[in-house]
Steps between C-alpha positions, in 0.01 A plus 500: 500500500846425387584900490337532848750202601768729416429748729739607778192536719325173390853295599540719838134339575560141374808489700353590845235309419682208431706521788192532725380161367828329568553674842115421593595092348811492721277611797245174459767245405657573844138541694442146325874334618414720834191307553586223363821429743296627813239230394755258428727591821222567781128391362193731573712662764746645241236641260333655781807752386423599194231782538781672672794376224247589200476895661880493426560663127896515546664269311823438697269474812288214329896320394599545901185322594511195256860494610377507880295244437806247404663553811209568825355245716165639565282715376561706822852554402360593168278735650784717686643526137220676391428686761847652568699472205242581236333786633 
């Protein structure tokens, strides 16, 4: 095992890998502060969101949102955010 470890090929894998698994943890910590703040912020109303938030896989998108989120005053205003900007 410790020779396969030292393969160029074997590290090439573990790397992506690896970076997958963060990327795909990044992804759910801000789908969980996403939901969370839309619960917090506007109730059943605001979740009512996420199936469309959760289709969204980019992370920069997902930090605009949760930003969004600090400064709208509905969930309509929210809405036009997704539907224009994030497209």
């Amino acid at each position: 095992m410790a020779l396969l470890e030292q393969s160029p090929w074997y590290q090439e894998i573990f790397s992506k890998g690896e970076a997958r698994g963060e990327l795909r943890g990044r992804k759910e910590e801000l789908y969980s502060g996403i939901e969370l703040a839309l619960e917090i912020k506007f109730g059943n109303q605001g979740l009512e969101l996420m199936p469309i938030i959760s289709q969204i896989t980019d992370l920069q998108k997902l930090k605009t949102i949760q930003q969004a989120i600090k400064t709208v005053n509905t969930v309509n205003e929210l809405q036009q955010i997704l539907s224009t900007d994030l497209t």
